[in-house]
Each structure stands twice: as structure tokens, then as C-alpha cells.
VMD Tcl script that builds the backbone (N, CA, C; Angstrom):
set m [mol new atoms 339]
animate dup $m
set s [atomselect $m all]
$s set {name element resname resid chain x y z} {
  {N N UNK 1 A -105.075 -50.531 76.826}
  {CA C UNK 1 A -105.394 -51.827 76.241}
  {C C UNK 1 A -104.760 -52.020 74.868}
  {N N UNK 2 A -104.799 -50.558 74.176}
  {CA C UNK 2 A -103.819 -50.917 72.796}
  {C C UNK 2 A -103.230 -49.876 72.646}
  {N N UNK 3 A -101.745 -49.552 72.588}
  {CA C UNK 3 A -100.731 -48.208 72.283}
  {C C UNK 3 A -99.838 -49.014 71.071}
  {N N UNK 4 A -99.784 -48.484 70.096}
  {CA C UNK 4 A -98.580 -47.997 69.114}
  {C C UNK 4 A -97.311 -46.798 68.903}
  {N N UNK 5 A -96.517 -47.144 69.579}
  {CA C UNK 5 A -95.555 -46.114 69.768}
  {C C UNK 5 A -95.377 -45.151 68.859}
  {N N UNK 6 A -95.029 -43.898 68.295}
  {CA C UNK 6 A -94.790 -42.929 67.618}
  {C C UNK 6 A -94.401 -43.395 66.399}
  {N N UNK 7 A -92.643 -44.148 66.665}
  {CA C UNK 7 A -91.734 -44.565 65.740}
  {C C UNK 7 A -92.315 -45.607 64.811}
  {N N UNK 8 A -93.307 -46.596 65.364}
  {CA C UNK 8 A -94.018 -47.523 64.847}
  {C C UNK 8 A -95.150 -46.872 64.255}
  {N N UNK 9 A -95.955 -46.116 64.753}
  {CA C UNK 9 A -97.146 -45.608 63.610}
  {C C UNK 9 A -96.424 -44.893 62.555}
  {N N UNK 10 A -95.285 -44.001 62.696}
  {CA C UNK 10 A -94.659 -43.466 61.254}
  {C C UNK 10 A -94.043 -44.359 60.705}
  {N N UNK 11 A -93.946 -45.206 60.742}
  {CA C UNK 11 A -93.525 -46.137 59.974}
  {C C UNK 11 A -94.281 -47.479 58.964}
  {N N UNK 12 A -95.821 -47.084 59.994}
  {CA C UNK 12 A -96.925 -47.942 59.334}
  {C C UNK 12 A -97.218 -47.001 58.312}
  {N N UNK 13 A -97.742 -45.567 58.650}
  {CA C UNK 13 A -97.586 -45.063 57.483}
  {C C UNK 13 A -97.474 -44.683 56.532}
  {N N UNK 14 A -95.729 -44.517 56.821}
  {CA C UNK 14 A -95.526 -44.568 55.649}
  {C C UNK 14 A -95.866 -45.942 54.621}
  {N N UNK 15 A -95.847 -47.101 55.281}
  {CA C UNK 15 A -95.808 -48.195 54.742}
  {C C UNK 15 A -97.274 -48.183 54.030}
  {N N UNK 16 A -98.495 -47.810 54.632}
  {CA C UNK 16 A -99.864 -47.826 53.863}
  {C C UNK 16 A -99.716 -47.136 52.558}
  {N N UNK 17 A -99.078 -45.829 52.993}
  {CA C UNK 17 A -98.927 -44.547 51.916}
  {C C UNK 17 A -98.320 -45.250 50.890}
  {N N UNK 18 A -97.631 -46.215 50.516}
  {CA C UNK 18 A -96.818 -46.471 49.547}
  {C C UNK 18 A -97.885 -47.752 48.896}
  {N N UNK 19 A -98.811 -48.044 49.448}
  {CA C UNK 19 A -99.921 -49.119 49.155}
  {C C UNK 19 A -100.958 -48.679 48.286}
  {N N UNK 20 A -100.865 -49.393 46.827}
  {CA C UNK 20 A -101.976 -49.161 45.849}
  {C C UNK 20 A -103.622 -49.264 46.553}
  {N N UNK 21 A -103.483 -50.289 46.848}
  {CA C UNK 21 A -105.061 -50.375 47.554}
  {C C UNK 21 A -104.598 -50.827 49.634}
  {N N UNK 22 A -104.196 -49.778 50.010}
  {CA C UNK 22 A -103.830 -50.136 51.830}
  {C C UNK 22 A -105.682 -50.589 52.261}
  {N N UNK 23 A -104.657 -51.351 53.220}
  {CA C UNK 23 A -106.152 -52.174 53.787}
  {C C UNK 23 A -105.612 -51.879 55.429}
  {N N UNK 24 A -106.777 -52.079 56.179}
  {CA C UNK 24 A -106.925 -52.116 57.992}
  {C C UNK 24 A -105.300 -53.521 57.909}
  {N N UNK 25 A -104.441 -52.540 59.470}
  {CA C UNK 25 A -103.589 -53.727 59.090}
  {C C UNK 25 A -104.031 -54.681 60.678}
  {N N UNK 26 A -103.984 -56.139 59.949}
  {CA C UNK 26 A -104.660 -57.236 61.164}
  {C C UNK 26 A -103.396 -57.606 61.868}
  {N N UNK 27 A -103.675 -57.737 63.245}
  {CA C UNK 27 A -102.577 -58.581 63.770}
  {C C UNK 27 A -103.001 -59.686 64.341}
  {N N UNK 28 A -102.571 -61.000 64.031}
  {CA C UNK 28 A -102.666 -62.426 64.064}
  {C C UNK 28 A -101.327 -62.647 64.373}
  {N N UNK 29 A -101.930 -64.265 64.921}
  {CA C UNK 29 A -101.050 -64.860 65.278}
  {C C UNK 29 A -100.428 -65.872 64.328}
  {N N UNK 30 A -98.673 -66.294 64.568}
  {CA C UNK 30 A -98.160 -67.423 63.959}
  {C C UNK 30 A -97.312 -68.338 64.695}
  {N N UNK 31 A -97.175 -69.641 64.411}
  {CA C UNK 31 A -95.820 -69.966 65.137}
  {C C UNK 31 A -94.765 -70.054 64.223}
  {N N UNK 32 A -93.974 -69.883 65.603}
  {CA C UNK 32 A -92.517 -69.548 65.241}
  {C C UNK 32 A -91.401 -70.477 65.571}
  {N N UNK 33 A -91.429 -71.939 65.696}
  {CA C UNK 33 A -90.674 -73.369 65.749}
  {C C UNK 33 A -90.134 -72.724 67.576}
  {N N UNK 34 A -89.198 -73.042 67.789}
  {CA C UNK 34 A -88.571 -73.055 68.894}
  {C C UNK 34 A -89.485 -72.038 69.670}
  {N N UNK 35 A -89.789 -70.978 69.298}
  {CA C UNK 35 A -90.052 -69.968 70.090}
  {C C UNK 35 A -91.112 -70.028 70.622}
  {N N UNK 36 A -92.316 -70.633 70.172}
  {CA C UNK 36 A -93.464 -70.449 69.497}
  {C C UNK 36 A -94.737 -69.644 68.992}
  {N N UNK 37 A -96.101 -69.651 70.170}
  {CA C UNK 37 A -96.760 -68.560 68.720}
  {C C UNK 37 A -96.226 -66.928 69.440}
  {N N UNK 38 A -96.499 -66.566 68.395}
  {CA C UNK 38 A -95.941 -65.104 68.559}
  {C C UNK 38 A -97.046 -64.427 67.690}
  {N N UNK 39 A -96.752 -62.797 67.493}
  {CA C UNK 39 A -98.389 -62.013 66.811}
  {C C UNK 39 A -97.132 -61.398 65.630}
  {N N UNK 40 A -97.756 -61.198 64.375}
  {CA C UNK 40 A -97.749 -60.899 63.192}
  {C C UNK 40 A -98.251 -59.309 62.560}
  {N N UNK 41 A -97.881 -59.249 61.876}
  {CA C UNK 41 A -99.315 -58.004 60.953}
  {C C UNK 41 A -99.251 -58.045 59.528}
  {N N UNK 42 A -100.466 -58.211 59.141}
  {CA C UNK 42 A -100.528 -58.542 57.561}
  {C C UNK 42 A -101.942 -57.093 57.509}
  {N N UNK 43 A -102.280 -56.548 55.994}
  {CA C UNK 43 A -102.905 -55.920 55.464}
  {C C UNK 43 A -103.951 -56.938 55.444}
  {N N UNK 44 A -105.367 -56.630 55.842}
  {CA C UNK 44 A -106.405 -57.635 54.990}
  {C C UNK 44 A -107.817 -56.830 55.664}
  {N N UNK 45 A -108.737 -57.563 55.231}
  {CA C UNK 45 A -109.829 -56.503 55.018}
  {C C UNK 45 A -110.715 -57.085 56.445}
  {N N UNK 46 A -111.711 -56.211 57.445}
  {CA C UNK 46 A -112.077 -56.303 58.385}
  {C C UNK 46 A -113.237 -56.996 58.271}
  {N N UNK 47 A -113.506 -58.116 59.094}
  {CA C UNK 47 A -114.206 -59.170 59.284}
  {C C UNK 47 A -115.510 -58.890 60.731}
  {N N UNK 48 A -116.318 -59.784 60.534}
  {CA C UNK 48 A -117.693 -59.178 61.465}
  {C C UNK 48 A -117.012 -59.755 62.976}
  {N N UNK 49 A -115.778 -60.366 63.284}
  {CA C UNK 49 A -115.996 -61.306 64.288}
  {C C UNK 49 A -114.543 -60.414 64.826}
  {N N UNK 50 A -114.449 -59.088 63.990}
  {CA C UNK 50 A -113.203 -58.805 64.523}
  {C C UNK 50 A -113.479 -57.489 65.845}
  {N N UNK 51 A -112.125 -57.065 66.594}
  {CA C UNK 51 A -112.431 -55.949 66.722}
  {C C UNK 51 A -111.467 -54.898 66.090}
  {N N UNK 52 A -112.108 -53.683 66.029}
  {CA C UNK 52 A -111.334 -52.210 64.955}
  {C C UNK 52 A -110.850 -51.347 66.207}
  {N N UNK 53 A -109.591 -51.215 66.169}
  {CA C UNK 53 A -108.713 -50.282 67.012}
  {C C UNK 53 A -107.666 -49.381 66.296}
  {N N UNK 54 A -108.252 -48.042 66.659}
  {CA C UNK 54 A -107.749 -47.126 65.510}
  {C C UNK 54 A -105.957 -46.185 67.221}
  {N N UNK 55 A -105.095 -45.946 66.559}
  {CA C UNK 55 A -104.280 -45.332 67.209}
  {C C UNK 55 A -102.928 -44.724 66.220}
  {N N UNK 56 A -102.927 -42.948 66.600}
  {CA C UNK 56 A -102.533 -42.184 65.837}
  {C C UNK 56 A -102.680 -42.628 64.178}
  {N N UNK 57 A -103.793 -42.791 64.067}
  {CA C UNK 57 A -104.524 -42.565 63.007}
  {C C UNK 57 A -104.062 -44.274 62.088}
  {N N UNK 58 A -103.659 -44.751 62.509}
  {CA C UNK 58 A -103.796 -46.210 62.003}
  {C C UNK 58 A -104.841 -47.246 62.701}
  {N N UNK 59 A -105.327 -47.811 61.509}
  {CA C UNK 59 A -106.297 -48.575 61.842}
  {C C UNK 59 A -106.275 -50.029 61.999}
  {N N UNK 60 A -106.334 -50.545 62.671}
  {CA C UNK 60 A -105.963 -51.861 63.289}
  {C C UNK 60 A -107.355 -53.095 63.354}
  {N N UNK 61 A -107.030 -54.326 62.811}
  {CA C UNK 61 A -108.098 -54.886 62.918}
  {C C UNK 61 A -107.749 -56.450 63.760}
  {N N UNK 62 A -108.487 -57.068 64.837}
  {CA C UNK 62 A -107.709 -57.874 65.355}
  {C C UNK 62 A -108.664 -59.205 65.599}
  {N N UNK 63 A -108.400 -60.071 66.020}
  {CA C UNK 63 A -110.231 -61.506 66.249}
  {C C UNK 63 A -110.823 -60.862 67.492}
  {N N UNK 64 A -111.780 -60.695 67.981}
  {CA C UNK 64 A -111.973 -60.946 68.871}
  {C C UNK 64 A -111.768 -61.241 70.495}
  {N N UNK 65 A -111.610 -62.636 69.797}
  {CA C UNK 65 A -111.263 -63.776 70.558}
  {C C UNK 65 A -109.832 -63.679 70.901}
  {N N UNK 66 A -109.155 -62.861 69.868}
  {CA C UNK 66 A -107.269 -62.995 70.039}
  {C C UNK 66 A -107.064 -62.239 70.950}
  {N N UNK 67 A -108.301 -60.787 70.754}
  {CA C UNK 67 A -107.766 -59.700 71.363}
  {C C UNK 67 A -107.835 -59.944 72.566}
  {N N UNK 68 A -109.161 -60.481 73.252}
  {CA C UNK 68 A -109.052 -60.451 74.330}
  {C C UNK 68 A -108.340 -61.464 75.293}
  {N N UNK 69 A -107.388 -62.655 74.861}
  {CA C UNK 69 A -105.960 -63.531 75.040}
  {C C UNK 69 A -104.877 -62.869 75.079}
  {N N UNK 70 A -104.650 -61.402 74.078}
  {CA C UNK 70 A -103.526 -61.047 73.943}
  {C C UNK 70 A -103.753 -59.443 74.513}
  {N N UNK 71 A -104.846 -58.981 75.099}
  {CA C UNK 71 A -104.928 -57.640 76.024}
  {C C UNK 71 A -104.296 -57.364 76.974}
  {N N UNK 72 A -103.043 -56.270 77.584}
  {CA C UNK 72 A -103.095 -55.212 76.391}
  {C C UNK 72 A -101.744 -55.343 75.806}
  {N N UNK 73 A -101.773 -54.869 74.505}
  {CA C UNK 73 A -101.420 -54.615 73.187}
  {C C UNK 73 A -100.223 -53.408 72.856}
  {N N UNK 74 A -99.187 -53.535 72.956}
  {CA C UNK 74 A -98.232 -52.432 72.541}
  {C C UNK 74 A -97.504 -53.067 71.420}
  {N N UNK 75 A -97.292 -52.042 70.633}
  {CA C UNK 75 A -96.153 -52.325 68.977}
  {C C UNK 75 A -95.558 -51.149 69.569}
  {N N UNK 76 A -94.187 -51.705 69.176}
  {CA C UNK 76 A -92.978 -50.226 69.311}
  {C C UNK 76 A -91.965 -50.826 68.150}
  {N N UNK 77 A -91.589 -50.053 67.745}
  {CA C UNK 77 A -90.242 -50.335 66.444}
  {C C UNK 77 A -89.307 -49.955 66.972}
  {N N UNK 78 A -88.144 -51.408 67.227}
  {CA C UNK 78 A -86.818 -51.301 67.858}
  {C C UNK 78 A -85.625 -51.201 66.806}
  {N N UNK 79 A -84.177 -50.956 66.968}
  {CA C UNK 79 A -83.411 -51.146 66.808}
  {C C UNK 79 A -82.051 -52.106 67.426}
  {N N UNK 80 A -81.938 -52.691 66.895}
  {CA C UNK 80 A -80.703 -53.942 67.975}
  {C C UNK 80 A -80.121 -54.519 67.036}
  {N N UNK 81 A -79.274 -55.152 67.431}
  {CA C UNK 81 A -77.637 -55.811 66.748}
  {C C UNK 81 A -79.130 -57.050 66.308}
  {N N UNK 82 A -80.164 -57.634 66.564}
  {CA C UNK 82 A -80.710 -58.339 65.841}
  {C C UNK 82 A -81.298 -57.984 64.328}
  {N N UNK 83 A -81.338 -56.444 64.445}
  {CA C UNK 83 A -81.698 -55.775 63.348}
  {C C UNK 83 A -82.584 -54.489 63.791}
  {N N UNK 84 A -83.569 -54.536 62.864}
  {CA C UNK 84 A -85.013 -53.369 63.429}
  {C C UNK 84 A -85.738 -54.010 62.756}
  {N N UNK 85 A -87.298 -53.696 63.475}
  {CA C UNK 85 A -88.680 -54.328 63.140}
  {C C UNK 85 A -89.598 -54.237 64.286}
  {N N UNK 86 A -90.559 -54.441 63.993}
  {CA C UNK 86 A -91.718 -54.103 64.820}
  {C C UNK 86 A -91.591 -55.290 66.135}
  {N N UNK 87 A -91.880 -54.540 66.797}
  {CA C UNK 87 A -92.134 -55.255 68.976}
  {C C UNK 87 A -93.255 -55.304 69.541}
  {N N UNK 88 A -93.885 -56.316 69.663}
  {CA C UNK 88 A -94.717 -56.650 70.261}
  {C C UNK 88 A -94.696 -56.840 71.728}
  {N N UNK 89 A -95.476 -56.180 72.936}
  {CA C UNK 89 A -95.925 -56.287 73.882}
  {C C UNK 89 A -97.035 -57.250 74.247}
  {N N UNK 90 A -97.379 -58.015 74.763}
  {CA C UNK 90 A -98.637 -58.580 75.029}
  {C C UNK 90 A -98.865 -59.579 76.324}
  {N N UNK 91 A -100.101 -60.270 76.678}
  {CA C UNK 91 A -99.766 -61.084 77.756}
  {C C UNK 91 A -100.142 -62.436 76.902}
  {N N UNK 92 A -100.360 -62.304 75.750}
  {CA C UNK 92 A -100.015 -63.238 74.776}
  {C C UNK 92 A -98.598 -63.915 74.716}
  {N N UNK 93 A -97.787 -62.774 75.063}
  {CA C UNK 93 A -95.972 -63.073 74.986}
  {C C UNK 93 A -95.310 -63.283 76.162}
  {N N UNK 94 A -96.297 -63.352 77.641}
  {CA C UNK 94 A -95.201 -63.436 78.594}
  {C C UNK 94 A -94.545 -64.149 78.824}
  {N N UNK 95 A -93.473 -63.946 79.346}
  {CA C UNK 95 A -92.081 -64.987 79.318}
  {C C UNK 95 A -91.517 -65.239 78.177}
  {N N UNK 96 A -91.511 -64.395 77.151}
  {CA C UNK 96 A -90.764 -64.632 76.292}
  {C C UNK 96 A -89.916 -63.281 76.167}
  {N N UNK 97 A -89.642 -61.997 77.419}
  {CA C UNK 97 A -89.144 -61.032 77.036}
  {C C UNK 97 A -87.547 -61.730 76.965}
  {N N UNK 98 A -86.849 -60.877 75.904}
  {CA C UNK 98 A -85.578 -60.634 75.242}
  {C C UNK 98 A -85.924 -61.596 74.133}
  {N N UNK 99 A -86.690 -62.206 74.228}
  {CA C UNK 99 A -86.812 -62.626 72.390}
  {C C UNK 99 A -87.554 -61.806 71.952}
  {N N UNK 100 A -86.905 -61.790 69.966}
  {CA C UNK 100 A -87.404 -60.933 69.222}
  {C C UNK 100 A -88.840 -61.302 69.407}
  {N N UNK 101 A -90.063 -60.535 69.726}
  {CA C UNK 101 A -91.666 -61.425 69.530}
  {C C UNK 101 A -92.333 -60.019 68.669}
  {N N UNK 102 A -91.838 -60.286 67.506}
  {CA C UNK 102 A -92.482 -59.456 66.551}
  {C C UNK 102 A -92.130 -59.707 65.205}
  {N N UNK 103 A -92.240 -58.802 64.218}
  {CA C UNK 103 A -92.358 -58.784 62.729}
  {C C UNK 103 A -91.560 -57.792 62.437}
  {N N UNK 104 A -90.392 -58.118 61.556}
  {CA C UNK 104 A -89.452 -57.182 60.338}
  {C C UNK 104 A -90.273 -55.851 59.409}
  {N N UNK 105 A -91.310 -56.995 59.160}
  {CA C UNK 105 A -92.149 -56.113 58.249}
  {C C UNK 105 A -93.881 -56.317 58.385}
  {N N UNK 106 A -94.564 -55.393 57.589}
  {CA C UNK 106 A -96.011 -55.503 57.658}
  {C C UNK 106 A -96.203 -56.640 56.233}
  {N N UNK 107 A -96.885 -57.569 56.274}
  {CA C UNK 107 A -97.038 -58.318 55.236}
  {C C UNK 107 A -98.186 -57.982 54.138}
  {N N UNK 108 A -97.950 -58.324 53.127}
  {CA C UNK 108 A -98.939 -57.199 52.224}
  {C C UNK 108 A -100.363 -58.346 52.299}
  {N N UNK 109 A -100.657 -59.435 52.524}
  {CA C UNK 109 A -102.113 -59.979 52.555}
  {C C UNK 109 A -101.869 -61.073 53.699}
  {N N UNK 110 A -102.314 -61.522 54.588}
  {CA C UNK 110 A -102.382 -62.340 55.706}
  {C C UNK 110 A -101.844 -63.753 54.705}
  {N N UNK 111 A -102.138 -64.367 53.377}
  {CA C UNK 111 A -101.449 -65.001 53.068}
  {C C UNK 111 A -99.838 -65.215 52.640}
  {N N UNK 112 A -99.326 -64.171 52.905}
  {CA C UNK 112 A -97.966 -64.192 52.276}
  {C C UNK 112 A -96.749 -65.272 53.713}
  {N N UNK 113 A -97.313 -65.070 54.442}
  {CA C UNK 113 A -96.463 -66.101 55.219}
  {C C UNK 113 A -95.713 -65.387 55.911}
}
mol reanalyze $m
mol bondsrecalc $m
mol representation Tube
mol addrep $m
């Protein structure tokens, strides 16, 4: 229902490790113009309406309501002539395989955009 690939948890990681105050990282949704919504991950602090999914030791916080729209759940960190950044799996995303449907980076507060 939720896997984070190897390459992607060392890389969250490291990314917490380098965080003055690291927070549970959330994955939400955004849209994305042409493409449209697609799932995100920003740092932010865990809410009563959420659910907590911990894998190789990262802690994950997600709605509810999202999770169970977007069940099940894989992040893998690719490499491609589009670049590298985090990959989202979901049935949130079907029919959108060969588009990028993920995030470059982890965003440091759900507001940063």
C-alpha cells in the first residue's frame, strides 16, 4: 500500500539530516496546468485527520481522504534526459505513465509552492 524505494529514502535522508528543525514529510496534492493534479512532498507537521506511514525509517504523513484516492503509493528517485527527482506511483496517476508525475525536490513547508 506504501513502498519508498532505497535510492529515494537515502535521499530523503539525507535531505531531513541537513534540516534545522526536519518535520514528517506530507505528500499532497497539486496541479500541474496541462498535466494536471499530480502528488508533491513538502515538510509540515502531522495533523489529526492525517494518516502516519513510516518506511525505511522515514516518516510520512498523508490526508486521509488522499490516501485512500491515491492507494497504493510508491516514490522511487529516477534519472532521465528530463533530469532526476522523485516518482510517484499511484492510482491517483493512472494514465499519466511517461509523464514526469512527481517532484525535483522535497519542499521545505507545504507553503513554498
Amino acid at each position: 500500500m506504501f513502498e519508498v524505494s532505497q535510492e529515494a529514502s537515502d535521499r530523503m535522508k539525507k535531505f531531513l539530516q541537513e534540516q534545522e528543525n526536519p518535520k514528517p514529510i506530507r505528500i499532497l496534492t497539486t496541479e500541474g496546468g496541462w498535466r494536471g493534479l499530480y502528488l508533491v512532498m513538502a515538510m509540515d507537521d502531522q495533523k489529526e485527520t492525517d494518516e502516519v506511514l513510516t518506511d525505511r525509517g522515514v516518516t510520512f504523513v498523508v490526508d486521509k481522504k488522499l490516501f485512500e484516492r491515491a492507494k497504493p503509493i510508491r516514490i522511487d528517485y529516477t534519472h532521465s534526459t528530463l533530469g532526476e527527482g522523485y516518482v510517484f506511483e499511484s492510482q491517483l496517476l493512472k494514465g499519466k505513465e511517461g509523464l514526469f508525475t512527481g517532484c525535483r525536490n522535497i519542499c521545505d513547508t507545504c507553503e513554498d509552492g
